[in-house]
N, C-alpha and C positions, 0 to 999 in steps of 0.2 A: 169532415175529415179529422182525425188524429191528430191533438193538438203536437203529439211529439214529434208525428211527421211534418207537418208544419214548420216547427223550432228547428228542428234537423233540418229539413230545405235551405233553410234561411241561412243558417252559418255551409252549406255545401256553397250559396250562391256569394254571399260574401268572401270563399276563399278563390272563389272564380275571379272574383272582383280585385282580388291582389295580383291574381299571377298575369294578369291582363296589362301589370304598370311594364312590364318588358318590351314590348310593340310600342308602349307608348312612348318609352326612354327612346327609341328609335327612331319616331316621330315627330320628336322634338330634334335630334338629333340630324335628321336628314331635311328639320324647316318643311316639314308636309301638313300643314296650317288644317287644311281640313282635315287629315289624316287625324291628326289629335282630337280634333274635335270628336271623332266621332269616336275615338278606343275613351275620353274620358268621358266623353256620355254614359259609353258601357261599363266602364267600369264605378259610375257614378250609377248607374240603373241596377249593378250589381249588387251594391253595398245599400244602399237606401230599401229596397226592397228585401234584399236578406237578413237586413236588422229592422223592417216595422214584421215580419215575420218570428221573427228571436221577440220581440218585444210584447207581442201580441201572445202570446204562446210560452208556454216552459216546457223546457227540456227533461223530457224522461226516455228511459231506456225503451228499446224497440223489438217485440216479439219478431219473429219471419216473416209474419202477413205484411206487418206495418214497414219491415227493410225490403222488401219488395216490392212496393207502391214508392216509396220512397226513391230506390232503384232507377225506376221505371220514369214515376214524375220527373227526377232530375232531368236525363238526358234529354227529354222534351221540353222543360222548362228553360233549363240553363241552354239551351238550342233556341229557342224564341228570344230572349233576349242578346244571346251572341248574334244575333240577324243584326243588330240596329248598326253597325259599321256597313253595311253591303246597302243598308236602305237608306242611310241617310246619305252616304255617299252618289246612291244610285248610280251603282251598278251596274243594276237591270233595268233599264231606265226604258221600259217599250211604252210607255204614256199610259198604265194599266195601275193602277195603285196597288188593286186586287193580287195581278199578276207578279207586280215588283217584290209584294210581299213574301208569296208563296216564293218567288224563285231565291230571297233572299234568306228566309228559313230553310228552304233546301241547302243550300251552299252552305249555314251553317250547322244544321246536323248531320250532314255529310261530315264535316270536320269532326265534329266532337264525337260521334258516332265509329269515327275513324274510316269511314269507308270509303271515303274519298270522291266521289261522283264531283263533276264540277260544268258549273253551265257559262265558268267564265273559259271564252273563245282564246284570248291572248293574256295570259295572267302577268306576262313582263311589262304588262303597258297599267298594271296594277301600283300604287307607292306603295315603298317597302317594307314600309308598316304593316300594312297589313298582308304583304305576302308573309310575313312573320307573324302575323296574328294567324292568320289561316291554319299552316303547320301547327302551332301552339296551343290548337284548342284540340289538336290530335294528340299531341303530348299529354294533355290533362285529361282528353278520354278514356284514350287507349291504355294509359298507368296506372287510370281509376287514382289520382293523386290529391283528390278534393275526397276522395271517402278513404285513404290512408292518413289524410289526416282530422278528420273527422273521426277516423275510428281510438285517434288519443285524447280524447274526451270521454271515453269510455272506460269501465273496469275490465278485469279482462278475462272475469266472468261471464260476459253478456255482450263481447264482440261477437261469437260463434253464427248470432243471427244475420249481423250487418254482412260480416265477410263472408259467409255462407251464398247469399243470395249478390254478392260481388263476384263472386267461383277467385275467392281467398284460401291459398293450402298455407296452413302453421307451417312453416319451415325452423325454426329453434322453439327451446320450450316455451318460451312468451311470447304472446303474439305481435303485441306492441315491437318487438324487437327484431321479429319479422318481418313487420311494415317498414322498419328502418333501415333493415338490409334490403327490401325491395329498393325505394327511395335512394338509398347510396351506391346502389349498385347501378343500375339505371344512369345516375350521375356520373357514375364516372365511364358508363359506355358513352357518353356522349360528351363528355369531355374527351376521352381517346379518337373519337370519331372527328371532332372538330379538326385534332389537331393534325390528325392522319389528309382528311381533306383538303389542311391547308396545305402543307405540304407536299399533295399531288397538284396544289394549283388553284386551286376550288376559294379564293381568298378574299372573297367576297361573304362579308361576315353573315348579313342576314338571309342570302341563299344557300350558305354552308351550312348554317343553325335549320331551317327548312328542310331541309334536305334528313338531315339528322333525327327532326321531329317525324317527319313524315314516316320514315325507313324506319327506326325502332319502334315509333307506333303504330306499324304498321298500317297506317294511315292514307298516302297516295298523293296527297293535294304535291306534286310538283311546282318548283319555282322557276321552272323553265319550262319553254312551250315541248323541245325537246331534248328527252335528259343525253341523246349521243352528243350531244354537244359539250358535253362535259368531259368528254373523253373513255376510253374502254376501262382506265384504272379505276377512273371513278365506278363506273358501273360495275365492276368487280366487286369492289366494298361495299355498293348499295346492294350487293346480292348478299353477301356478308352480314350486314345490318337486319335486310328482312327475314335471314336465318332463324338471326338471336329475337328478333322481336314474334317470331312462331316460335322459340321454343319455349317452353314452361320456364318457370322462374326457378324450378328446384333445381335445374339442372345447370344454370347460372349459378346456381348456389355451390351447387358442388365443385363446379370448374374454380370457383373463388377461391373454396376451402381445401382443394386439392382430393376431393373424394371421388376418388377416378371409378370406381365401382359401382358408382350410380349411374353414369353415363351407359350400361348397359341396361335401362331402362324400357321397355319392348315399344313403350309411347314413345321416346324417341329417336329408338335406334329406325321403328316404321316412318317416322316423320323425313328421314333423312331416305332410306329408301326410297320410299316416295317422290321424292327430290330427282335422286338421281336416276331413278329406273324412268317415270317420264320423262325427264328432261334426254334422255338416249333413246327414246321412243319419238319422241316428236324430233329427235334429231335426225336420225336415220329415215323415217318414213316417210317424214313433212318435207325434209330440206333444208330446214333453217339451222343456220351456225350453230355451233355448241354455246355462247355465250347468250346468244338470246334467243335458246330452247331453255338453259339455265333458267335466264333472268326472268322467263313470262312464267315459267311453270313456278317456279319459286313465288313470281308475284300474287299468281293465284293460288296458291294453296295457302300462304303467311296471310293472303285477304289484303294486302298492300294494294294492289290495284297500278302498280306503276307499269306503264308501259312504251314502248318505242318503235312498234307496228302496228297497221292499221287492224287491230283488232276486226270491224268489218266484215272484212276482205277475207279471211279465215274459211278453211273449209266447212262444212258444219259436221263435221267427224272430229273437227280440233277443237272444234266451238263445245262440242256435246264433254269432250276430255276438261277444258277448260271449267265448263259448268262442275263437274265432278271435284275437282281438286277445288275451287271453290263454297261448295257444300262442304264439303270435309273439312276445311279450315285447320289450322295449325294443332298447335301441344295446348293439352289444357292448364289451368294457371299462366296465362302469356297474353298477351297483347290483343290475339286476333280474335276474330269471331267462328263463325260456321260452328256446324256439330261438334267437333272436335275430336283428333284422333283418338283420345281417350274411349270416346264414348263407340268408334267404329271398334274398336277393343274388344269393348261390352257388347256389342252386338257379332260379334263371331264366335267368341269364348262363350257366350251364356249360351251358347247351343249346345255344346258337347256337356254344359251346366246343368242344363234342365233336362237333357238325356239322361247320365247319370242319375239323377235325383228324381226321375221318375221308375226309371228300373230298380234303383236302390232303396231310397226313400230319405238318402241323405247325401251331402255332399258341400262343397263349398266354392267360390270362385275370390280368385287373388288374382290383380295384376301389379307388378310392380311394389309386390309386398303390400299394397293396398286391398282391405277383407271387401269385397263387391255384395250388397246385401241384394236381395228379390228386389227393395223396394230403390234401388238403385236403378238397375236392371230395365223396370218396369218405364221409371222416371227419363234412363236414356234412351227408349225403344219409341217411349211418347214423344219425346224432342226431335227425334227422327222423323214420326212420321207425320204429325202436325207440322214440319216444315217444310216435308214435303206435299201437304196438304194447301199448306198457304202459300208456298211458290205456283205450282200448277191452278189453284184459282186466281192470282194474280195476274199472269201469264195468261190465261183466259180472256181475262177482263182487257190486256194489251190487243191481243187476238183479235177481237172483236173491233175495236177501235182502229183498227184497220193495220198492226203491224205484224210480221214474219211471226208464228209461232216460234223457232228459236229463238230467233232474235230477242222474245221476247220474256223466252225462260231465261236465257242468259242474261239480261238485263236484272230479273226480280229476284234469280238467285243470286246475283251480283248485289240486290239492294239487301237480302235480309241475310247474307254472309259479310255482309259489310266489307266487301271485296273493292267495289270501287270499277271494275273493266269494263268497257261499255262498247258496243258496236253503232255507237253514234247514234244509241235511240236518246240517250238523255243529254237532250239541246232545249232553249231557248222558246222553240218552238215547239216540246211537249206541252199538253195542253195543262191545264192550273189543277185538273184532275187526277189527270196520271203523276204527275209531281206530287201531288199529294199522298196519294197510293204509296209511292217510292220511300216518301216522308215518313210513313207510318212504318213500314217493312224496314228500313234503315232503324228507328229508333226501336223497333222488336228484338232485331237481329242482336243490338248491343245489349241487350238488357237478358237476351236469350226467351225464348217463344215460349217455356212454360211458367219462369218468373214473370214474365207477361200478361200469361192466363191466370197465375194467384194474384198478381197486385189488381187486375180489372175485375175479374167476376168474383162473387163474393159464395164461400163457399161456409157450410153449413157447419158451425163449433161445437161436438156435444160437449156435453157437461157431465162431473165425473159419475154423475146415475146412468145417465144414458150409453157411459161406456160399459159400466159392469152387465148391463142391462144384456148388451152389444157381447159382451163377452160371452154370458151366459147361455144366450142363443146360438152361438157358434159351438160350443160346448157339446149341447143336447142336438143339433145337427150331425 
């Protein structure tokens, strides 16, 4: 492997290893004796391992192959070691080592992946620590907050690669200074959120901060078994929260700076459409209240996965809506996962694109003032259809093993949109296989299915002969 992916690994896992002392200040805090034990394990398994990595290796800058391996490895790596809280605690304690293990790396790349899947039954009978570790490893997923700062290590020549294969938009002219209005912006939603919480009630610190993580990072892990129990205000503001955390950051940006003219953006004025035209479809048709036709339609398409009906129980005409708005996933530059409104953009506008430009012989495609090249086009036609390639064989493979075909597409598009909504297939009692499966399509989904496809298969580099060579040939073609 690349030594510089290596040395980069190692400081990504070492800054895991700090933000980890928060849970643990709680844990002391609340007298939860093994509780601590087990967040300073981790965050001692953090640090030890991400500095004999920095130590072993030196730090050089990183082409796009090597920040999309890099990518890719973290969320699976820094997810195997977030498990040891769940395993040393046990958990999952079904007398299976095997078993305990896998269920305890689910639960934690569910987290960090953001999607939220969760195989614990009664999470209030959890200590608070770690219902606050839980949420928190959603905050550092879903903000990508270990490679913002990781990427000020860098010149700011040669981040383009890092936050490229991050889905990083330069928002001012330095990028570094874009990272840092991400970061303080972010901070202070969730500072306003805490304080709005308290004051509907919500005053319980470390399921208020939960709460906050889960919703802006559009995340899911709940700190209550049921969020109406919070009250309808609250639930108001968590529909609020998984807004902002589906929409792109430029558009946070602009509400900051007062640039009202950008919020006419077609990415997010559809995103909000969206919003409301289901949420009046599944109102009127289905039956359900306007607040939670709101809340579920909203939870599925941001990929938050919060819920407060039995999912289940659902017609399979809402189930088939539900999968959809979960495929399609939020605003791109933002929090969640799935394809991305952007990219359904790109696949309706490149038609009347490549009409044009095959009658004509020229032409161009802009959305949002953004130039859309072929090889864009191309790149988001393939992310579409390879993911709908590996839901449908995944779902297969569910099939087979004996569960509902929907059921089971809704499940695996749920695992690799990093949605989180479940129809009760993902319990305790899926077997150490299909958890794994789930494991694998979760950490795809975050990292996006063709950043996936460059960091794993190794694809053929010419060299500058063999390009002219290449050229040459297409030439006299």
């Amino acid at each position: 492997m690349n030594k510089s992916i290596i040395t980069n690994l190692g400081f990504v896992l070492q800054t895991a290893g700090i933000l980890i002392i928060l849970p643990i200040i709680f844990s002391f805090y609340y007298k939860e004796e093994q509780a601590s034990i087990a967040l300073l394990l981790t965050s001692f398994s953090f640090f030890s391992i991400g500095f004999m990595m920095n130590a072993l290796s030196e730090r050089k800058e990183l082409d796009f192959k090597s920040s999309c391996v890099l990518v890719t490895l973290t969320f699976f790596i820094i997810s195997l070691i977030g498990a040891i809280p769940y395993l040393y605690l046990g958990i999952f304690n079904t007398g299976n080592f095997l078993d305990n293990f896998i269920s305890s790396y689910f639960e934690s790349i569910s987290g960090y992946t953001t999607t939220g899947f969760s195989l614990i039954q009664n999470v209030e009978s959890l200590p608070k620590s770690i219902i606050l570790y839980r949420s928190l490893t959603q905050w550092i997923g879903g903000i990508g907050i270990v490679y913002l700062i990781l990427a000020f290590f860098y010149s700011e020549g040669v981040l383009n690669n890092l936050l490229e294969a991050i889905g990083f938009r330069r928002i001012l002219s330095k990028i570094k200074h874009s990272m840092l209005e991400v970061i303080f912006i972010y901070s202070i939603y969730t500072i306003i959120s805490f304080s709005v919480l308290y004051f509907l009630g919500l005053k319980d610190v470390v399921n208020n901060l939960s709460l906050i993580f889960s919703s802006i990072a559009t995340g899911g892990f709940s700190p209550v078994s049921n969020l109406l129990d919070l009250g309808s205000q609250i639930i108001v503001l968590v529909i609020l929260m998984m807004v902002f955390g589906g929409t792109s950051f430029y558009i946070h940006h602009s509400i900051f700076f007062r640039r009202w003219k950008n919020l006419k953006s077609s990415e997010f004025l559809l995103f909000l459409f969206i919003i409301v035209s289901f949420s009046t479809f599944v109102y009127f048709y289905f039956g359900y209240d306007l607040v939670t036709s709101l809340f579920h339609v909203t939870s599925a398409l941001t990929g938050t996965g919060f819920s407060f009906i039995d999912v289940s129980s659902l017609e399979s005409k809402l189930k088939i809506i539900m999968i959809l708005l979960m495929f399609t996933g939020g605003c791109y530059f933002s929090t969640t996962a799935g394809i991305k409104i952007f990219r359904v953009l790109v696949l309706f506008k490149s038609i009347g694109y490549v009409i044009r430009k095959k009658l004509y012989g020229s032409g161009s495609l802009e959305i949002d003032g953004k130039t859309v090249t072929d090889t864009d086009i191309i790149f988001s036609l393939l992310t579409i259809c390879v993911s709908i390639l590996i839901i449908f064989a995944s779902s297969l493979i569910f099939t087979f093993s004996g569960y509902d075909f929907i059921n089971s597409l809704f499940e695996c598009t749920s695992a690799l949109s990093n949605a989180g909504l479940s129809t009760k297939l993902v319990s305790l009692e899926l077997s150490p296989l299909l958890k794994s499966l789930l494991i694998i399509l979760m950490g795809i989904g975050r990292v996006e299915v063709m950043i996936f496809l460059i960091a794993v298969f190794r694809f053929k580099t010419l060299r500058t002969e063999e390009i002219k060579e290449e050229v040459k040939t297409l030439k006299i073609s």
